[in-house]
Phi, psi and omega in degrees: 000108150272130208228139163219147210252022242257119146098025177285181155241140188265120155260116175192152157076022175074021174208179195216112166190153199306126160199178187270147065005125153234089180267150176233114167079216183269022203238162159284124226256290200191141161269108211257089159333125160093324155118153172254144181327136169301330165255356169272016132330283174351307227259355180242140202283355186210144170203107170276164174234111211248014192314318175263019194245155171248141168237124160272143146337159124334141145287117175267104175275068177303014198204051172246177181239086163274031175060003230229112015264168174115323205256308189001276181347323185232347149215191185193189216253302183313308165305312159264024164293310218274318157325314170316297190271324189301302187278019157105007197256136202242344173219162187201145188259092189249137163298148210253012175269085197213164179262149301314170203268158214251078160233033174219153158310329188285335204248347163294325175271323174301289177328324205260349151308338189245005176271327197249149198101005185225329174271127172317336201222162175283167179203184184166141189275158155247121157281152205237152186258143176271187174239017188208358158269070169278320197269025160272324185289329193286315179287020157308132205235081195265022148303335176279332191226129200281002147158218193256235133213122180220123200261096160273041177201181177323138141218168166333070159116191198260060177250004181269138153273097178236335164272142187307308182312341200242298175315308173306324206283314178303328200276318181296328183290304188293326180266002143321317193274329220048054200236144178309125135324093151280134196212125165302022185325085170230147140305065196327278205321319213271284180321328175252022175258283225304299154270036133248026153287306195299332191276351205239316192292328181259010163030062144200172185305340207216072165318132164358094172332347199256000176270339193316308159340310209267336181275294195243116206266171155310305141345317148285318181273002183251000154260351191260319167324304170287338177280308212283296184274000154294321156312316187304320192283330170289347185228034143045024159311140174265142193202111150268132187273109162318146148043046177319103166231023176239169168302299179301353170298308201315306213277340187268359165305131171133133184096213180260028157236143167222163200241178129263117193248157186235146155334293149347295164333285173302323168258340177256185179182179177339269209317324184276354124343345172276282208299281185271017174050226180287008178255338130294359152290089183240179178222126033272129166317154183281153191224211202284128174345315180289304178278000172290304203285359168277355188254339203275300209279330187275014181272313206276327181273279182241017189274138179243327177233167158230123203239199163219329190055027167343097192213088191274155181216141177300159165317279194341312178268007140261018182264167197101214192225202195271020145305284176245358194261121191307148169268133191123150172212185215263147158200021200271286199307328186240005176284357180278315180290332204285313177301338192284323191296341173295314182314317178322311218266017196059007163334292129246168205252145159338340162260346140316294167332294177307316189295326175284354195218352200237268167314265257234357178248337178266338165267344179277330200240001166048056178269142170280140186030051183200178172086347189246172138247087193239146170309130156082023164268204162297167188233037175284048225242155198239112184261156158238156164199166212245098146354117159309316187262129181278172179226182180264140139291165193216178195278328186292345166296303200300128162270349181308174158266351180255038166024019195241183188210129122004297190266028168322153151069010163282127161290131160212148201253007205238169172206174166237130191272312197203150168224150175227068179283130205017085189063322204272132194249105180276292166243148163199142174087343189114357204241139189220138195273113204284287176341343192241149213227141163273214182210154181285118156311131178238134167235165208266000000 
């Protein structure tokens, strides 16, 4: 099976410039500067026509929640696989706070049994660390898994790592494995003295959504943060900070901490809290306007990936305040157009993107043969292309299964044209092919 990719402009690798694709099978066949002859066009079983489009790497999303197993009522592995591929995302990183949660080599294998044959996009589990598996972390097998997942703050179920002994023992373990930390940095004590100020102060159960910023604040992330990355430095761990969302975090960046920004981050802030409530609502909080925008300003600088934490929930179970309305929302399917509008507002130019979505997720998690477009890589690939006319989004868009957005009723001028998972053209066009599977992702 041959696919040619023809007249795109390719962004990779820190440049941009017009050439042909030639994929075989699952692989990047060869890259053609300059274009190849029309009739050895012919000769091919698929030919896109990218004349007016940019072609990217895949996107690697190190960072959802598909909910799956346990959640199924509001995602599943298939729905949003389908999501995924719909937005230009071609690898996706899934989290281990799932029913029951991926802390035993038993519930890791189970988990990558119910992906096959069923996810749309490629994929790989994060084993989530306790305050009692270390000798489950020790049999890991990490050619399989893109690193440790370490929750120092509220989370699900017995996933807070909160004793020093334990902590200490995870941080000496990931750098043994050589395997990256990603940590979830709140302060649980600095959150729950906060909300019960609020609850007491608004003399209720379920304090204001607009309080959430202030409950779980800069303050909690930014002592859980700071713990965090002193731990790295004393056992010289490599630790990436999930989901960033204040300014003063920024500053603890560098060495072997690196950071992460989630879309959300980057586009909401105080204010939108008025307009869209609990459907901005996650953890860490969308917080104050100065840090979206130093997270905005920290992409060209010290930000090393951009994600999503893609973590749907029914309306239903968003309804309520900063108390009860679950937190996390769907962002897999629009986060690729949402950075390209960026790029439009000079946030950043488009070989940043790749590098931050691309690139820098394929070098952090020492992913194999992907995040480039390179001859005898994977064949993942995203065409884009930027709409004279912008359009709404509409509800009627959405692939998740708890079916909703955030970004309802926003203009965007950018679409995603083909999505191309190991070769295989999962979507184009609005037309999306059932048939086709991604693969369990392997690292060196």
């Amino acid at each position: 099976m041959q696919t040619l990719i023809k007249s795109g402009t390719i962004i990779n690798d820190g440049h941009r410039e017009k050439a042909d694709i030639i994929v075989e099978d699952d692989r990047i066949k060869d890259i053609v500067y300059g274009g190849i002859d029309t009739m050895g066009a012919s000769s091919f079983d698929v030919i896109i026509d990218a004349a007016d489009a940019y072609v990217l790497p895949g996107i690697i999303d190190s960072h959802v929640h598909f909910r799956e197993p346990g959640m199924t009522h509001k995602a599943d592995m298939q729905t949003e696989s389908r999501a995924a591929a719909y937005g230009g995302v071609t690898t996706v990183f899934d989290m281990p706070n799932t029913k029951p949660q991926t802390t035993t080599l038993e519930a890791l294998e189970a988990k990558r049994k119910l992906a096959e044959g069923r996810m749309h996009v490629n994929y790989a589990f994060f084993p989530g660390a306790t305050n009692d598996n270390i000798d489950e972390l020790r049999s890991l097998d990490v050619t399989t898994i893109p690193g440790i997942k370490l929750f120092m703050g509220s989370s699900t179920g017995n996933m807070l790592v909160d004793r020093e002994e334990a902590l200490n023992g995870v941080f000496s373990l990931a750098r043994k494995m050589n395997l990256p930390l990603m940590a979830h940095c709140e302060d649980t004590e600095t959150i729950n003295a906060n909300m019960a100020y609020y609850k007491h102060l608004q003399n209720t159960d379920d304090p204001d959504v607009r309080l959430h910023p202030l409950i779980r604040s800069e303050e909690a992330c930014m002592k859980s943060s700071e713990l965090a990355a002193r731990m790295a430095r004393r056992h010289d761990t490599r630790l990436h900070i999930a989901h960033i969302s204040t300014e003063a975090e920024l500053a603890l960046l560098g060495g072997n901490v690196t950071g992460e920004a989630t879309v959300a981050h980057l586009l909401f802030s105080v204010p939108d809290y008025d307009t869209l409530g609990t459907r901005i609502k996650c953890n860490p909080a969308v917080k104050m306007t100065r840090d979206r925008n130093a997270l905005r300003t920290a992409l060209s600088t010290k930000l090393a990936t951009v994600s999503t934490d893609h973590a749907p929930h029914t309306l239903e179970e968003k309804q309520g305040g900063a108390a009860r309305a679950m937190s996390g929302m769907p962002m897999v399917q629009f986060s690729l157009i949402s950075m390209l509008e960026m790029t439009d507002e000079g946030v950043l130019t488009m070989e940043r993107l790749v590098e931050l979505m691309c690139h820098n997720q394929a070098r952090l998690f020492s992913v194999n043969e992907r995040g480039f477009l390179k001859k005898g890589y994977k064949a993942d690939i995203a065409v884009v292309k930027r709409n004279d006319k912008p359009y709404k989004l509409t509800a009627d868009m959405i692939q998740s299964k708890c079916g909703w957005s955030p970004l309802e009723g926003r203009e965007f001028h950018w679409s995603v044209c083909q999505t191309l998972v190991n070769g295989q053209l999962v979507y184009s066009d609005g037309t999306f092919n059932d048939r086709t599977n991604g693969e369990h992702v392997t690292f060196r």
